[in-house]
Structures are given as structure tokens and as C-alpha cells.
C-alpha positions in Angstrom: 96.0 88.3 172.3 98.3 86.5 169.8 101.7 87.9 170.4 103.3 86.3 167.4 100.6 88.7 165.6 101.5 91.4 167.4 104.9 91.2 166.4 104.6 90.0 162.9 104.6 92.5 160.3 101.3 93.7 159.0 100.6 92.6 155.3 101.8 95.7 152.7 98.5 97.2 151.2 100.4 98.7 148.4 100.1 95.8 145.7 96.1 95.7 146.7 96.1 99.2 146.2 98.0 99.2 142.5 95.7 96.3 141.7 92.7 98.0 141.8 94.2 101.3 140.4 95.2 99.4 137.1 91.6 98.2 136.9 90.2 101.4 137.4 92.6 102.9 134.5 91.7 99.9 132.6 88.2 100.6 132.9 88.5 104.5 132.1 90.3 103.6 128.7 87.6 101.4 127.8 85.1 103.9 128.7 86.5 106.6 126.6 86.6 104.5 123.5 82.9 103.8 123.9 81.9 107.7 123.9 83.1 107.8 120.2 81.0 104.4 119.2 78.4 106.0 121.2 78.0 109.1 119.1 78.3 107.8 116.2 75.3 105.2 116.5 73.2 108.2 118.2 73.5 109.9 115.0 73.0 107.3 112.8 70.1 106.2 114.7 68.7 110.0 114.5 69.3 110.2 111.2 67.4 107.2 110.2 64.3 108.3 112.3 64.8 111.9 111.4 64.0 110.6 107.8 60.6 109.4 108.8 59.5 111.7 111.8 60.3 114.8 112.9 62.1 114.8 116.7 63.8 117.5 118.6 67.6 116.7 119.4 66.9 118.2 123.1 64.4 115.2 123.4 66.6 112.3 122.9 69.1 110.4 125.6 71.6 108.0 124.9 73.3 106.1 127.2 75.5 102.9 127.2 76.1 100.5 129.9 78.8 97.7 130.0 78.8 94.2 131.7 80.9 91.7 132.4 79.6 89.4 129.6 77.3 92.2 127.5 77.0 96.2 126.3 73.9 97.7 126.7 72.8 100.8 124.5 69.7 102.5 125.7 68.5 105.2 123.4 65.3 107.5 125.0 63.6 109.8 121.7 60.6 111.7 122.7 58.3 111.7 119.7 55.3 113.7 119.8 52.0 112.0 118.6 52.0 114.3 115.4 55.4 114.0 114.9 54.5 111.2 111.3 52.0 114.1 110.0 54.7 116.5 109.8 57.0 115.1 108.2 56.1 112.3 105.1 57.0 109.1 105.1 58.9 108.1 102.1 58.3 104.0 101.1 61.0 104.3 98.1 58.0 104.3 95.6 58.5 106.6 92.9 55.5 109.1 92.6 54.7 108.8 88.5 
């Protein structure tokens, strides 16, 4: 057993501790700025869809992830097969 060690005072965990509470604040301000980007694109994105098929809102899952170097939105819709018969698809062609 080292007795210098023994007798030296242990390193303070405090400033570890703070450091890795002001990333984790850090990191929950981010988030919450991305749940506003995050609903608006997932209703933009139904909105556009919604013009060309029909889809049930219960049906669709957004989620966003974020990396170090990149964002990742995932968005899950659950479109039935008939979903384009029930609703027309409009090419921007006038009908004369």
C-alpha cells in the first residue's frame, strides 16, 4: 500500500460532476428547440401527402434523432393500398 496515497487528498468529483450536468442542460435546450422544427415539418409533410392520399393522423410517427456530425428525421405514415382511389390525384392540369 502507497502511504503517500493514503494520505493524499482524494481528487474533488465536484467539477466532473458540474461538467457533465452542463452538458446534459445543454443537450435538453437543444432538444426542446427541435420539438417545434419537428412539428412543423410533420405537418407540412402531412399536408403535402394528405393532398394526394388519404392517411389517418393515428397512423403516422415522427421522430428525430441527433448526432454528433448529422440530424436524422424519420417519419413512419401507414398508407393503406386504397388509400390513391379515395382520394384524386390532382397533376395541376386544368380539367376544360
Amino acid at each position: 500500500m502507497n502511504l503517500l496515497r493514503f494520505f493524499s487528498r482524494s481528487p474533488q468529483s465536484a467539477p466532473a460532476a458540474r461538467e457533465r450536468l452542463q452538458v446534459l442542460l445543454a443537450h435538453e435546450r437543444a432538444s426542446t428547440g427541435d420539438s417545434e422544427l419537428v412539428t412543423k415539418l410533420r405537418d407540412e409533410i402531412l399536408r403535402v401527402i394528405a393532398k394526394h392520399v388519404k392517411i389517418d393522423d393515428d397512423k403516422v410517427s415522427v421522430k428525430m434523432e441527433r448526432g454528433d456530425q448529422v440530424s436524422t428525421l424519420e417519419v413512419d405514415i401507414e398508407i393503406p393500398l386504397d388509400a390513391a382511389k379515395k382520394k384524386p390525384v390532382n397533376s395541376g392540369k386544368k380539367a376544360a
